[in-house]
C-alpha positions as CSV (number, residue, x, y, z in Angstrom):
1,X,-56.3,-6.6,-5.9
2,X,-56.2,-3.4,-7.4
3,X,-55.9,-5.0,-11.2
4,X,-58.3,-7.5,-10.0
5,X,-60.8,-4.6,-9.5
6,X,-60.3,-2.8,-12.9
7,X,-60.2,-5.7,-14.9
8,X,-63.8,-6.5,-13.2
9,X,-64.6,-3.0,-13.7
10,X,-63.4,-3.6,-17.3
11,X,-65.7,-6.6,-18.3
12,X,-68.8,-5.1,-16.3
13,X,-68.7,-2.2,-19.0
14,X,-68.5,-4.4,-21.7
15,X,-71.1,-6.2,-20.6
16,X,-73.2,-3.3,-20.3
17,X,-72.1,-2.1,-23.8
18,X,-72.7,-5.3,-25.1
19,X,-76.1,-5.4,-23.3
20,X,-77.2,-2.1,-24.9
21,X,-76.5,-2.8,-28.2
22,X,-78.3,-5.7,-28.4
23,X,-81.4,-3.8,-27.0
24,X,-80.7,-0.9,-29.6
25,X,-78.8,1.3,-27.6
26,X,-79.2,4.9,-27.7
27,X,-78.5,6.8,-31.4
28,X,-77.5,10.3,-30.4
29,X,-80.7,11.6,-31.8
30,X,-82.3,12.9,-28.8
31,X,-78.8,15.6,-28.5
32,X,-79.5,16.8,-32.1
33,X,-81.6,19.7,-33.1
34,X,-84.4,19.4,-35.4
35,X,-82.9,19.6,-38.5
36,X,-80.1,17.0,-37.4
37,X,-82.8,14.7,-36.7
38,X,-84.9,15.1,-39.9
39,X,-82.0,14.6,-41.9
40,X,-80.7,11.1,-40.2
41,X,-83.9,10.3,-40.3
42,X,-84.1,11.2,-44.3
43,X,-80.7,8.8,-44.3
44,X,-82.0,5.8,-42.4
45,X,-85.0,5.7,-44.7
46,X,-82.8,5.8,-47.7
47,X,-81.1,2.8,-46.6
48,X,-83.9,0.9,-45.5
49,X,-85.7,-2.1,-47.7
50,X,-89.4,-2.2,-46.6
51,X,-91.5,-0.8,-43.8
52,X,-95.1,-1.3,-43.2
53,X,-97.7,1.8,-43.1
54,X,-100.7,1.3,-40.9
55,X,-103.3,4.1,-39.9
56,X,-104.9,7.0,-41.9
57,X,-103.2,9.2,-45.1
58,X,-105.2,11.3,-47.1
59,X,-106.1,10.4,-50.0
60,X,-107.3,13.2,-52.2
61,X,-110.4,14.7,-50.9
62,X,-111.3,11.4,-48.4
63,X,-109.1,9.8,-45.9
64,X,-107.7,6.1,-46.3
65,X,-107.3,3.6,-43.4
66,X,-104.5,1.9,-44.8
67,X,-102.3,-1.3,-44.1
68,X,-99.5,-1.6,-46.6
69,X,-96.1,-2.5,-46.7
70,X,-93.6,-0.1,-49.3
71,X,-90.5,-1.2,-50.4
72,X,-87.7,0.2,-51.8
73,X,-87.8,-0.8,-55.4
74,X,-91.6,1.6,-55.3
75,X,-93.5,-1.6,-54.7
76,X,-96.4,-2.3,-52.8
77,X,-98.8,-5.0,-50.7
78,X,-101.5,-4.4,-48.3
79,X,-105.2,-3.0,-47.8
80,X,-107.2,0.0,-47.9
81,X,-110.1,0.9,-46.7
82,X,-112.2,4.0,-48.4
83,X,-115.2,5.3,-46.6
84,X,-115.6,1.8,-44.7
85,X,-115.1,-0.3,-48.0
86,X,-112.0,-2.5,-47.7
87,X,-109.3,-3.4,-51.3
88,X,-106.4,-4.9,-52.0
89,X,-103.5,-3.4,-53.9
90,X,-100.6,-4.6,-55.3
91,X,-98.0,-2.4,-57.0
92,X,-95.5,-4.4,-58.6
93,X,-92.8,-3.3,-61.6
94,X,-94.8,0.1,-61.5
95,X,-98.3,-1.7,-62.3
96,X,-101.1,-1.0,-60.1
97,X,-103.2,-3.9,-59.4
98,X,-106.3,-3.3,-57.4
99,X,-109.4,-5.8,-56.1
100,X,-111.9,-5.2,-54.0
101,X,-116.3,-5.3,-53.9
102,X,-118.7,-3.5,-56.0
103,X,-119.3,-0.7,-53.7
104,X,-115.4,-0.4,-53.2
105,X,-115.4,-0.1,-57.0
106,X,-117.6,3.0,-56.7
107,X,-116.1,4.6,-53.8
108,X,-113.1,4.8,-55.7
109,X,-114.0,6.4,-59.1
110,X,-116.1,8.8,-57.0
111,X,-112.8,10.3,-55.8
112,X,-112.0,11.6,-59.8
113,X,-116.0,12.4,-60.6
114,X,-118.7,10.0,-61.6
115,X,-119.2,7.1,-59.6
116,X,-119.0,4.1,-61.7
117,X,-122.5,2.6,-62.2
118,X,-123.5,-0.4,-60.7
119,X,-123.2,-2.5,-63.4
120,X,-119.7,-2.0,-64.5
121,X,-118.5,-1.8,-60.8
122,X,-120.2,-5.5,-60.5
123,X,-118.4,-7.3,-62.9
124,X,-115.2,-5.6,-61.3
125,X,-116.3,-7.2,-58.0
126,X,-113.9,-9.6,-56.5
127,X,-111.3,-9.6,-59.6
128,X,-107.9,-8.4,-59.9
129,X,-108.0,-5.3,-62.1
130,X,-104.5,-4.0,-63.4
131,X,-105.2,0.0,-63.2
132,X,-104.0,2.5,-66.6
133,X,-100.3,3.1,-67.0
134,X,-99.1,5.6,-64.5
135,X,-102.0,5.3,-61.8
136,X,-98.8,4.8,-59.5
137,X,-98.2,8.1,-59.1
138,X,-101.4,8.3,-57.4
139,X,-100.2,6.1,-54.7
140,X,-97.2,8.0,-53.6
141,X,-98.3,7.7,-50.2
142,X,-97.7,4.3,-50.3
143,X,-93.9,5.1,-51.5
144,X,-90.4,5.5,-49.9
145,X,-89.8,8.2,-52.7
146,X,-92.9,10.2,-51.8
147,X,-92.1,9.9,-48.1
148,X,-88.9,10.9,-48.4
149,X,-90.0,14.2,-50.5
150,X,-92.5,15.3,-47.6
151,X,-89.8,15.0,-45.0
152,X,-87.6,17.0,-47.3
153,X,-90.6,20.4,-47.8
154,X,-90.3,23.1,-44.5
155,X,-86.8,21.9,-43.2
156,X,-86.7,25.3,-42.3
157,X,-89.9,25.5,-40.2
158,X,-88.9,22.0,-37.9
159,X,-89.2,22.0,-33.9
160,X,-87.9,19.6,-31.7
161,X,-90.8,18.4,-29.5
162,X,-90.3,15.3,-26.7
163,X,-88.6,13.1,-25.8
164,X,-91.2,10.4,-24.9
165,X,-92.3,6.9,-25.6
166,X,-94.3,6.0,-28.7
167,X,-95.8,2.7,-29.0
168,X,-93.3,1.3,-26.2
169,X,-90.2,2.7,-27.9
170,X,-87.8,5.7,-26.8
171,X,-88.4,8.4,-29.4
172,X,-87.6,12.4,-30.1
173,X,-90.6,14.3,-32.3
174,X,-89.6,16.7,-35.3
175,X,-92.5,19.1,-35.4
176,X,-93.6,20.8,-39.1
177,X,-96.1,23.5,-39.9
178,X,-97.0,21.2,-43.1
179,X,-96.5,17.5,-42.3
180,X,-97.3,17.4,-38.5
181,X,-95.2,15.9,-35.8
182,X,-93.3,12.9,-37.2
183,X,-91.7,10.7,-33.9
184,X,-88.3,8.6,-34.3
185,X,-86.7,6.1,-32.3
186,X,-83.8,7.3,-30.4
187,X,-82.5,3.7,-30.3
188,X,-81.3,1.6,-33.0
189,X,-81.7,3.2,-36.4
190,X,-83.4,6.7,-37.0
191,X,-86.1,5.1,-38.2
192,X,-89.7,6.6,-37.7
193,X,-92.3,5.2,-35.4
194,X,-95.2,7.9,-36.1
195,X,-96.5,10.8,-37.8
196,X,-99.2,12.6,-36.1
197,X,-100.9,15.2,-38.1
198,X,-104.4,17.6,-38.1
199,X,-106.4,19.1,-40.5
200,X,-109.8,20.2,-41.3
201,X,-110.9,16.1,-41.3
202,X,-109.3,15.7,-37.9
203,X,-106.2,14.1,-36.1
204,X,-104.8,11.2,-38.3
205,X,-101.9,9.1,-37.6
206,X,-99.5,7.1,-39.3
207,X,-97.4,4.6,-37.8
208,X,-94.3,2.6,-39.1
209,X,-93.2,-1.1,-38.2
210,X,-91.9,-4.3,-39.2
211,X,-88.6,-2.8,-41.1
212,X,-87.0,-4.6,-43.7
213,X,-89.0,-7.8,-43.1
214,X,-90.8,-8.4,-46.0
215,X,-89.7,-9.4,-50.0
216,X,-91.9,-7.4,-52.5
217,X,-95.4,-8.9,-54.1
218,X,-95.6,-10.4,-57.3
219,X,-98.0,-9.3,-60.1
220,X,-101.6,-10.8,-58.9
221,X,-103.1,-14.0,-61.2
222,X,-105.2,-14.1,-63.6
223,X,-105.2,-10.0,-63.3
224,X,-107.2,-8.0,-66.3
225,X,-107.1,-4.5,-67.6
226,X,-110.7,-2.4,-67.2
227,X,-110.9,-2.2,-71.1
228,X,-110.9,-6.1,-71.1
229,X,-113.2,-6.7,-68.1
230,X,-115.3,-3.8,-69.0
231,X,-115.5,-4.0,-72.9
């Protein structure tokens, strides 16, 4: 009987071990300190394919509401939307490919100075335009590289904030003077869910899903240079 009881006991903790991996069982994240976490964090990134960014990253002196999905390679595919003027981009084999409407056009070039004149932004309008050689710098946001390098600044300055749950999942918070709070999931993978951060422009969040689900873009059809659409 006695055997009979331990072998039960056995099996009902496999079961249960079972049962929470396949749920993502806990990581051992939420017993680390700060810098622990940051740097498994830093780790799990550096091992992931793709993740898709959704919410708001500054973007020199405006805000972007972006949508994008960064892979590994430095790649790129989604949507941004400057000062409620939606694009497309596509970085692919370090070419920046952008498309969007005249005013988005506009919007843009006002970031670096002059806004483009009407004319010029209309026959951009609605075309895929291939940006000048390294204009991918300018979207390190949108990078696992430049990610990675903000995680890395202040590990020096990090607090551990939380636990608690971030859009439904079970995560610890890693709190920096300079990049905000950044919130990882304490099951599965270190990956992050969120990073929550204030500034002059107000709260703005970024949040991180759908990891390793997607193959990068190809290089948009029919795509021109501005020297050849413009003259």
């Amino acid at each position: 009987m006695l055997r009979r009881r331990l072998v039960t006991r056995g099996a009902a903790a496999l079961a249960a071990a079972a049962l929470l991996a396949a749920c993502g069982g806990g990581n051992g994240l939420a017993g680390q300190s700060a810098g622990q976490i940051m740097t498994s964090t830093i780790s799990a990134l550096r091992h992931a394919h793709s993740v898709r960014l959704s919410g708001v990253v500054d973007q020199g002196p405006r805000t972007a509401h972006v949508d994008v999905t960064m892979f590994r390679n430095g790649d790129a595919d989604g949507t941004f939307d400057l000062s409620g003027v939606t694009g497309s981009l596509v970085i692919s084999s370090g070419s920046v490919y952008m498309r969007g409407p005249a005013r988005f056009w506009q919007v843009l070039t006002s970031i670096g100075g002059a806004s483009l004149p009407g004319a010029a932004a209309t026959k951009l309008a609605g075309r895929w335009v291939i940006l000048p050689r390294g204009a991918a710098s300018g979207f390190s946001s949108f990078s696992f590289k430049g990610f990675e390098a903000s995680l890395s600044k202040g590990r020096a300055s990090l607090t551990k904030v939380g636990p608690k749950t971030v859009m439904g999942q079970q995560a610890i918070g890693v709190k920096s003077p300079s990049n905000g709070t950044l919130w990882v999931s304490t099951t599965g993978t270190a990956y992050p869910i969120e990073v929550v951060s204030s500034n002059a422009k107000g709260t703005q969040r970024a949040t991180f899903s759908d990891w390793n689900a997607d193959s990068p873009p190809t290089a948009p059809a029919g795509a021109k240079s501005l020297t050849t659409i413009l003259g």
